[in-house]
N, C-alpha and C positions, 0 to 999 in steps of 0.2 A: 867442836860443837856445831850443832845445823844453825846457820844463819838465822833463821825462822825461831829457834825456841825459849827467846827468850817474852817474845812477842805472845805467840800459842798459848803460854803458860800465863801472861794475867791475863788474855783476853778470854779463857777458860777456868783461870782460877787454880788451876795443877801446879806441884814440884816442877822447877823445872831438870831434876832429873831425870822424872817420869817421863816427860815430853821429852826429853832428849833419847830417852832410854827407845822409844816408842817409833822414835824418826829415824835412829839405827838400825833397828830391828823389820820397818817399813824397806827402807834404801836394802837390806839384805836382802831381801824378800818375802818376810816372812807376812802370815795374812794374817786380820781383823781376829780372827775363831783362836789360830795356833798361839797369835800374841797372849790372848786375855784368857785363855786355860792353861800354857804351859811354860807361861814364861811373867809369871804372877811376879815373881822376886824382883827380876829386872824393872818392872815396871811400878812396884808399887800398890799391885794388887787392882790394875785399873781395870775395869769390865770393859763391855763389847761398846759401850755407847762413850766412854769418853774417849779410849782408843780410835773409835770410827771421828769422832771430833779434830781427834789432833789428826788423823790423818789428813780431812776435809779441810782443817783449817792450813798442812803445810799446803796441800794442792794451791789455794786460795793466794796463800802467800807468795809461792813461786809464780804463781799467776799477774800480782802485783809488778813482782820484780820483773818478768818478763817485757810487760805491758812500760813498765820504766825504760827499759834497756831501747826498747822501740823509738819508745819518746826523747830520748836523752840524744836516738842517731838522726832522728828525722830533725831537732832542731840544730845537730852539731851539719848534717848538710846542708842547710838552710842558710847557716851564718846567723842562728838567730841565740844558740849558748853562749850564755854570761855565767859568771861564778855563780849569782846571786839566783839564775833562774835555775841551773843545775842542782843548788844547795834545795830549793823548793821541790826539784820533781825528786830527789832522793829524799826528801824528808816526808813526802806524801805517806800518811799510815791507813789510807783508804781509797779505792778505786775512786768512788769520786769527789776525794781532795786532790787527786792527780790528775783528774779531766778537769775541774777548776782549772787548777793553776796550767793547765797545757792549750786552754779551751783561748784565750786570744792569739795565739800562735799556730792553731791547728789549721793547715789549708782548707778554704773552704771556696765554694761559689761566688760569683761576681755577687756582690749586696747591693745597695742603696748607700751602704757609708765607701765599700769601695768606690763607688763611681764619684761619690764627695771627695773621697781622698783624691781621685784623677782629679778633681775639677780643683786642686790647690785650696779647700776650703777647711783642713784638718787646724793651720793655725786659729781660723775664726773659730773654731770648735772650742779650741784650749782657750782662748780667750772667753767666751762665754758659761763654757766649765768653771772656769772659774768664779765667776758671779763682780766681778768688780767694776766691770763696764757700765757706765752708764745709759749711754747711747747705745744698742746693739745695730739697730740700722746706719748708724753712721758708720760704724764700724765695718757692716757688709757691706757697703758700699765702695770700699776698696778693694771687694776678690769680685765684684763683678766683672764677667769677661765673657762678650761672646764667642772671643775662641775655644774658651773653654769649657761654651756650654752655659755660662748661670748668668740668664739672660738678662736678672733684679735682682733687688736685697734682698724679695722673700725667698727669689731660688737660691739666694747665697745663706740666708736663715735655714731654710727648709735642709739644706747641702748639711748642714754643719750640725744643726738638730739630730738627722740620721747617723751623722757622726757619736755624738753622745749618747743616742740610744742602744748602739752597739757596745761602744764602753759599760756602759750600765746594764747591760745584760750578760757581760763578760767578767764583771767586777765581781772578785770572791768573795767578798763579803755581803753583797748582794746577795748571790746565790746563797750562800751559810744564813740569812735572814732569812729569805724567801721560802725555805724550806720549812722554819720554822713557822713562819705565819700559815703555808699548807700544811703544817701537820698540826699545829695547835687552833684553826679555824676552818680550813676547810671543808667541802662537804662533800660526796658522791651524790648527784642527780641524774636521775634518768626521765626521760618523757617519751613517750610514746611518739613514731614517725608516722603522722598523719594520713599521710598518702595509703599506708599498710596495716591501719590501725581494725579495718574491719575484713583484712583475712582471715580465714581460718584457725593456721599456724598461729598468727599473735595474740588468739586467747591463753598462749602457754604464758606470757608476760605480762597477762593484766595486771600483776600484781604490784607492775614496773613502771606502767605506761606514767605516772604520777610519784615516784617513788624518791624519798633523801633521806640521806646519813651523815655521820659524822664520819671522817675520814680515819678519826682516831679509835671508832670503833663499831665499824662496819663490817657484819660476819662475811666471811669469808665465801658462806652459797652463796650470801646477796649479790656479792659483790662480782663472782663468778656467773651467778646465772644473767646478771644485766648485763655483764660483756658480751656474753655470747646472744644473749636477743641484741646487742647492737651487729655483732658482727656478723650476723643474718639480716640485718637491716628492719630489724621491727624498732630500737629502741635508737636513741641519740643520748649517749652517758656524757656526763660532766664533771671534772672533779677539781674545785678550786675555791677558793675563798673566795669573801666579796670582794668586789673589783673597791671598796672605800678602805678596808682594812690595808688590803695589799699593798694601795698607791701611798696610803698614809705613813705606812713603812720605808716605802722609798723615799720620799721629800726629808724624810727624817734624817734620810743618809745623806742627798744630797744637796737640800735647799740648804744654802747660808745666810738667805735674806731675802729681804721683798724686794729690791731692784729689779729693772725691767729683762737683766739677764738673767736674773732666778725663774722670770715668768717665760720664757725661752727653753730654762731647763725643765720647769716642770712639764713641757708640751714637751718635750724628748722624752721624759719618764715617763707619764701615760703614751705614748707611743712606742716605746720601747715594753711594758707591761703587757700592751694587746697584743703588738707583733711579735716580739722576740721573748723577753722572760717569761711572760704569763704562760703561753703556747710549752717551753722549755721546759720549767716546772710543770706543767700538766703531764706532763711528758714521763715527767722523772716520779710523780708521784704516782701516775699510773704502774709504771715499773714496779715501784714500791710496792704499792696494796697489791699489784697482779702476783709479786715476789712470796708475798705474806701470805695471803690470799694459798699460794702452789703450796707451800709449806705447809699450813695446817690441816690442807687435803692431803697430800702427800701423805703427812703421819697418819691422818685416820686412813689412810688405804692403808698403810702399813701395819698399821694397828691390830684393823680387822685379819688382814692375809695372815700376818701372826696366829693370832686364833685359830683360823681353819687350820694352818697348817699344822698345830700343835694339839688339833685335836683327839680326842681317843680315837686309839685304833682299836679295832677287833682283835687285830690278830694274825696271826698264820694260821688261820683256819678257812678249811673248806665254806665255800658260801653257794648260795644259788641268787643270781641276782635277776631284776623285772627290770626292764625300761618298758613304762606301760605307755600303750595309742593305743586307738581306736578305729579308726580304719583301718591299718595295719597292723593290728594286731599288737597283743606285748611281747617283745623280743626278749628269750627267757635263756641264760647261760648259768652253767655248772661251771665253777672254779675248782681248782685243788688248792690244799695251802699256802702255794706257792704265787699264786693269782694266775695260772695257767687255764688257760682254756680246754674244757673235757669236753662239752656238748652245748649244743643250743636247740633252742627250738624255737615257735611261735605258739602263741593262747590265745582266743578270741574268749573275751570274758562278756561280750556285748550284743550277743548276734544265737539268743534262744539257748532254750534247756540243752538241745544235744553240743551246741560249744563248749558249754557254759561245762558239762560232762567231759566235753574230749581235754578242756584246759585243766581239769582236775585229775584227769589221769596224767597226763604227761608230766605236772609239776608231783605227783606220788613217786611215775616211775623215776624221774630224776633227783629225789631225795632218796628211794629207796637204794639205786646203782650207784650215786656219786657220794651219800652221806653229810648232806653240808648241817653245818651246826647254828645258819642263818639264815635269813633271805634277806638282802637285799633292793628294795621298791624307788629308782628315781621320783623324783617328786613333782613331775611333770606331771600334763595331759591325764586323766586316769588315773592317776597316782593313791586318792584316796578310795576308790571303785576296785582297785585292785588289791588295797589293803585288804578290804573287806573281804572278798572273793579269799584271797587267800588265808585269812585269819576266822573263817565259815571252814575251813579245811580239816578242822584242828592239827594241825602238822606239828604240835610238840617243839618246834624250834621257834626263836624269837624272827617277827618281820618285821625288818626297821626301815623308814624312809630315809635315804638319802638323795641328800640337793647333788643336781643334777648339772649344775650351774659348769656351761665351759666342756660337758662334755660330747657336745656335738662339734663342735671345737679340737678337740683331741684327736674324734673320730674320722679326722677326713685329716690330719695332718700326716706329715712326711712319719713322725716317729711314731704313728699308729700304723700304718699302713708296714714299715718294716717290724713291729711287733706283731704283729697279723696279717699279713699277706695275703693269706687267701680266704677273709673275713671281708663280708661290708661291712659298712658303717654303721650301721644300724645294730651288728653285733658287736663292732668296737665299744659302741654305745653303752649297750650294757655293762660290757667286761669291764668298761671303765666303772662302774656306778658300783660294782663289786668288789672292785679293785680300794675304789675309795672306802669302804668301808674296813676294810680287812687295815689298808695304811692308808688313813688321808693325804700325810706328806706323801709318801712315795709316788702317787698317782696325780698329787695336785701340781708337783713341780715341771711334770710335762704340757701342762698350758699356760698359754701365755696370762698371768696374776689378772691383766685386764677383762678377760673372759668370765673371771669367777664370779664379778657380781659385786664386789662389795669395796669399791671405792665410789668417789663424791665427786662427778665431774669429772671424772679421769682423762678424758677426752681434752679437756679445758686449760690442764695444766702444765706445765713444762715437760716435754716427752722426755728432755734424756735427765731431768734431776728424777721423776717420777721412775724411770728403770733403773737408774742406780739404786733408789729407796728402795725398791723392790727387790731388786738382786742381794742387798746388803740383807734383807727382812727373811730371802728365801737361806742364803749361806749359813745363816746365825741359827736356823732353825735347822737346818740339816744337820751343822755338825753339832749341833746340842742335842741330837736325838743319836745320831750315828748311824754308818748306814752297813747294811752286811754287804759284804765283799764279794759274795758268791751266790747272790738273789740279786742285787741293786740294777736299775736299767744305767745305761748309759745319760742318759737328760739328769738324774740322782745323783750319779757318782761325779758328773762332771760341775754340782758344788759343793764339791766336799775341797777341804782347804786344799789349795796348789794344785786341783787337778782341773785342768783344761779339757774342752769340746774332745778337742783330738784325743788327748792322755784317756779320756775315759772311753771313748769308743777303741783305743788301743788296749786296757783292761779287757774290757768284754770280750775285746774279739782273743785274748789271750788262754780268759777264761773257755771260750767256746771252743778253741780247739786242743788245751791242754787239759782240760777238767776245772774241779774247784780249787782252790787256793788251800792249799792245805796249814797258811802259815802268813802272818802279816808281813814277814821278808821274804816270801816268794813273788814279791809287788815289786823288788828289784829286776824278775827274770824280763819285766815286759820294758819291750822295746822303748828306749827313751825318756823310762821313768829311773832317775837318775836319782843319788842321794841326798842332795837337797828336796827335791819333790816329796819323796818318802819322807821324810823329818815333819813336811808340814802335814800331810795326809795323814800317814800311820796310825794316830792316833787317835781318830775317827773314822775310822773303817774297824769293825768286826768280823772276825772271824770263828764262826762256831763250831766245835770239836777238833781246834788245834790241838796237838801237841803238849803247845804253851796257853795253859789255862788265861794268862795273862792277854792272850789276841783277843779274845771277846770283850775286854775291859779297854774302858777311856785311860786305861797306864801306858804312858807314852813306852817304846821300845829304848829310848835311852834310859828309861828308869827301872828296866826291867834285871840286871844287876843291884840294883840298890834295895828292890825286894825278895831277890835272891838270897841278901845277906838277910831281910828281918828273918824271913822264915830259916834259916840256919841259924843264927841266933836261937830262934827258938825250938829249934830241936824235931822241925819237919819241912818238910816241901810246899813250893808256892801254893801248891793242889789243897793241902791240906790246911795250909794257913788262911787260904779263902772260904776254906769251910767250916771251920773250927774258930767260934766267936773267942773259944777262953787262952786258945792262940795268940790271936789279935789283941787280946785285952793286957796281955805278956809286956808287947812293947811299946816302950816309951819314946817317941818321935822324935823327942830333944836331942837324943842318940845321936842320928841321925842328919843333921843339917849340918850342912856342908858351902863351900862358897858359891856352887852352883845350886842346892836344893835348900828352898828355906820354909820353915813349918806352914804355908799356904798349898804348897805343891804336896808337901809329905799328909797333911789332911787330907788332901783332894784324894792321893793315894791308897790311907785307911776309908774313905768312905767306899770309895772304886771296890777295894776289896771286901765289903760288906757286902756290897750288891753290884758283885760284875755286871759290867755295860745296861745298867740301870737305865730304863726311857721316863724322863723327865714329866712326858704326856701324862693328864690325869686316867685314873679308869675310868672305863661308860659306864654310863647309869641308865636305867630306864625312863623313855620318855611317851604317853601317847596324847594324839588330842583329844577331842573332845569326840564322842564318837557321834552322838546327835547332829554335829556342824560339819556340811559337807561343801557345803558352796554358802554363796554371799548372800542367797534369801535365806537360808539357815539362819543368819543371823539380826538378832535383836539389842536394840538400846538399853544397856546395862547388866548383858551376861557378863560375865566373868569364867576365861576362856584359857586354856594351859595354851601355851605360844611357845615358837626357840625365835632368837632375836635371827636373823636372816643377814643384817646390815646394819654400822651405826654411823649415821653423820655428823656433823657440827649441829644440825640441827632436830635430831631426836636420833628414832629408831626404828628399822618392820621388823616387824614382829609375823612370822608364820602361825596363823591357827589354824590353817588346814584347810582354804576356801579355794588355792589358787593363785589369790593376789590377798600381798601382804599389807597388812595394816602399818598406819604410822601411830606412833607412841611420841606427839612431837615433846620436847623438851622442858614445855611449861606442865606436863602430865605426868612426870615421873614420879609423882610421890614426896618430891622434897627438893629445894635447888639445887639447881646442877648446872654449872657452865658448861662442862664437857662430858658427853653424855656417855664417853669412852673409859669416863672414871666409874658408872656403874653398871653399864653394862658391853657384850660382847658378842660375836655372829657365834650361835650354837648353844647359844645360853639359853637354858629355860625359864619360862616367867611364866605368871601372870595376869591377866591382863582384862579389862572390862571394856565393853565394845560401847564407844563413846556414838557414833554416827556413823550410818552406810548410807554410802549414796550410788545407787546402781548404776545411776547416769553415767556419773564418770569415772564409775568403777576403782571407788574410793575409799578407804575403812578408817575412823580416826579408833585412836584408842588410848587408854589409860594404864600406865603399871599402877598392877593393884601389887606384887609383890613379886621379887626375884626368888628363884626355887635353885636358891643353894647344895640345899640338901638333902636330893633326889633319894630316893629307897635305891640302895645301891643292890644290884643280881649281878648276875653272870654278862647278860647285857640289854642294849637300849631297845626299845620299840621303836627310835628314832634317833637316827645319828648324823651330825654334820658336821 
């Protein structure tokens, strides 16, 4: 059994079969996606997020023990291991019960109690630690010595004070109090740095320059956007309790009396409070709230990326897409199904009648020669100028705006440029923004998540817990959609379960120069991809018009016998068993289950074969705005305005109505409480919305959900898709 699960399992709450089951199948190799689709029995039937837990919590665990093994050798060189302190650092069940108990042994810099301790003043220390002395100056008056520096009683007081102050910022129990008094009274304060208080830049912090919380529950932007005006130097943050509660604490712990040695100790514990604990704890509970604080960013970026990336797709359909300017014109590409580049051109929609004429032929000739069954409109610069122009056209196909967000980004990166070689950027551009429509994922996983637009701080927060979230957020969504095997880019395939940078740029180039994949075991022929790799992949990858009707479907290759027999059982072929419901309705699954397959997997199976490689993604709906509202003087105090939510924070939501710049829906406007505004709504969602204040100054839109528009008139497809 792994060291770790028995631990894992209460501090999550799980079997600990499961957790064991979970940390074998981990140490094998297998990933996050393959554990929690195909190996349901083993585990208990744990989905992606408790599996991703017990993973996060062995990493966590083995991190403990590591950070032990450190500690256990640096005090066995030392000469400073005892049974008693060893039995402490193996018993610690938290990072920081194990700096406690490590934290008076840890080498550190010359102090003010070091140089006491040279000067022979550590006895007078324990003597007046302990409070029984009467006299304390007659007492230092015996470690006075100018050899050794303490030249009176008060420097042999002062000596030995510094001594206790260190004690009592070392003492576990201290800290274990301390923490509690900061978490159950402290505050976050921030005040404004005087000196910077009437630059420019620090009117982004006015709202800080005066600003307190409670430590226990202070939102996470607050807490975030004050760091960062401190760490620009507009703000000076504060995070501690009051200096009465705190010291109160201490004398509790270590006054014994009112003797003149107790009044010695308490000048060491307020001395020890200002200099060393207080400072320490500040310390640890900035850590903290910064910790909490990353974390519930973290999820709402993850949250949001979700969405987009699970959005509707169009399709493998022909498109014609716009990245609309103005000066330059709109950069106007023909795709084919495949998201291949046929033609491009430019339209000047702004620049008189005879443009205004040539851009209406060229978008004719290019729907007439390439056939697209959409157009695709970025939602930038011109974006709503150019709806119009092209929906004045009457062109019979729908024009839908898609955000744009990231893809100037894409367009100048290394994997655009080897998609398009002999493209600028400006036409990457586009192709991207039609790319996106036809498959959101497929095109959004080649930018980097932070580009898209729709986290909270991103910047702000821990960079490598933030790319983990993200990478986990982008895997779980790939292989829940599946990706085809013989269209997927390399940036695609390379998160699909077990297959690495290399391994997918080795597909591709396998694909490129032997043809398509005629077969999910022709993924053996390429170089390197060996059969462990195939075991976790296989099964998320599609291949359409195999052979094996079963390549297109999420039915793993190992279970591809095991459907063999239902459909002989019943008296026809896989082919016809996926086709034919009163087939499927023949067998009984109970049949079936065996030590390796047990009725979670054999379900997963019969749904699979109702609806081979089935995409999870909803369908699109039709969405437009408001057509009256084209910019920010359009609008007035109490329209009520069709919007897609664009971004949702801890703190509301923008909402797009079509102006350019999106309004906020903060969190007290929703319509009804809500802590988390992620629980009612989502980036892509369409709403409602009433336009509470515009202020042009600062080019700011407040707004109100008037109501969520669940239940779009469902067509063929959106006027707006993101």
């Amino acid at each position: 059994m792994n060291l770790f699960t028995p631990q894992i399992a209460r501090e999550l709450q799980l079997a600990p079969q499961a957790v064991e089951a979970v940390a074998q199948l981990l140490d094998e190799g297998a990933t996050v996606p393959f554990i929690a689709r195909y190996r349901k029995e083993k585990t208990g039937n744990l989905d992606e997020v408790a599996i991703t837990a017990i993973r996060d919590g062995l990493a966590k665990a083995a991190e403990l023990a590591s950070r032990k093994d450190a500690i256990l050798k640096s005090l066995a060189e030392r000469n400073l291991l005892t049974d008693e302190l060893k039995a402490a650092v193996e018993g610690a069940s938290t990072m920081t019960a194990l700096e406690d108990t490590y934290l008076p042994y840890r080498p550190k810099r010359r102090t003010r109690a070091t140089a006491a301790r040279e000067a022979g003043l550590e006895p007078l220390a324990r003597l007046l630690f302990a409070q029984g002395e009467d006299d304390p100056q007659a007492a230092a008056a015996a470690f006075v010595s100018e050899e050794k520096g303490v030249a009176d009683v008060e420097a042999a007081l002062s000596g030995a004070r510094d001594i206790i102050a260190e004690w009592i910022s070392e003492d576990v129990k201290a800290r274990q109090e301390m923490r509690g008094v900061f978490v159950r009274f402290g505050r976050c304060e921030s005040t404004v740095v005087e000196a910077k208080k009437d630059e420019p830049e620090a009117a982004t912090y006015q709202d800080y320059f005066d600003w307190s919380d409670s430590l226990r529950s202070v939102p996470s932007h607050r807490l975030l956007a004050a760091l960062r005006g401190e760490r620009e130097g507009y703000l000076s943050v504060r995070i501690r309790p009051s200096d009465q509660v705190a010291l109160l604490t201490l004398r509790r712990l270590f006054i014994k009396g009112e003797g003149a040695a107790s009044g010695q100790v308490t000048a060491a514990i307020e001395d020890s409070y200002k200099r060393l604990l207080g400072p320490s704890m500040e310390n640890e509970a900035r850590a903290m709230l910064k910790k909490r604080a990353d974390t519930e960013a973290i999820a709402i970026f993850a949250r949001n990326l979700r969405q987009l990336l699970m959005a509707s797709p169009f399709g493998a359909r022909a498109v014609l897409a716009v990245d609309p300017g103005v000066r330059t014109g709109c950069k106007v590409v023909a795709l084919d199904a495949t998201g291949a580049l046929l033609a491009h051109d430019v339209i000047f929609i702004q620049r008189g009648a005879d443009q205004l004429e040539k851009a209406a032929a060229i978008i004719r000739q290019l729907i007439s020669k390439h056939s697209p069954l959409a157009v695709a409109v970025g939602n930038g610069t011109a974006s709503r100028e150019t709806v119009d122009f092209l929906n004045g056209l009457s062109l019979d196909i729908p024009v839908l705006v898609v955000s744009e967000s990231g893809a100037s980004v894409y367009s100048a990166s290394e994997e655009a440029r080897k998609e398009l070689p002999d493209q600028d950027v400006t036409v990457r551009g586009a192709v991207s923004i039609g790319r996106r429509l036809m498959d959101p994922l497929a095109e959004l996983v080649k930018i980097d998540p932070k580009a898209i637009g729709v986290g909270q701080y991103q910047h702000d927060v821990d960079q490598k817990q933030l790319r983990e979230s993200l990478d986990d957020t982008v895997i779980s969504c790939v292989n829940s959609v599946g990706v085809d095997l013989n269209t997927a880019s390399p940036r695609l395939l390379s998160y699909v379960s077990g297959l690495s940078d290399k391994l997918a740029r080795g597909i591709v180039a396998h694909r490129e120069a032997n043809g398509p994949f005629t077969s999910r075991s022709a993924l053996l022929d390429v170089p390197r991809l060996g059969p462990k790799t195939y075991q976790q992949a296989a099964g998320f990858l599609r291949v359409r018009n195999s052979i094996n009707p079963l390549d297109a479907s999420a039915v793993h290759p190992e279970n591809y016998k095991l459907v063999g027999q239902m459909a002989s059982d019943c008296g026809c072929t896989v082919s016809e068993l996926m086709k034919d419901r009163s087939k499927r309705e023949m067998i009984d699954v109970n049949k079936y289950v065996s030590g390796d397959v047990g009725l979670p997997t054999l379900n997963d199976i019969m749904a699979e074969l109702e609806k081979p490689g089935r995409d999870p993604r909803p369908a699109m709906v039709f969405f437009a705005f408001d057509p009256s509202v084209k910019t920010m003087k359009d609008l007035k105090t109490g329209m009520t305005l069709p919007g897609l939510v664009s971004n949702v924070t801890a703190f509301g939501a923008f909402v797009d109505v079509g102006v350019h710049t999106d309004g906020l829906v903060h969190v007290s406007q929703m319509g009804r409480p809500v802590k988390d505004p992620s629980q009612l709504l989502h980036p892509g969602q369409a709403v409602s919305v009433t336009v509470l204040d515009v202020d042009l100054k600062r080019n700011r839109i407040s707004l109100a959900l008037a109501k969520t528009k669940k239940d779009c008139p469902k067509n063929d497809a959106p006027t707006d898709a993101r």
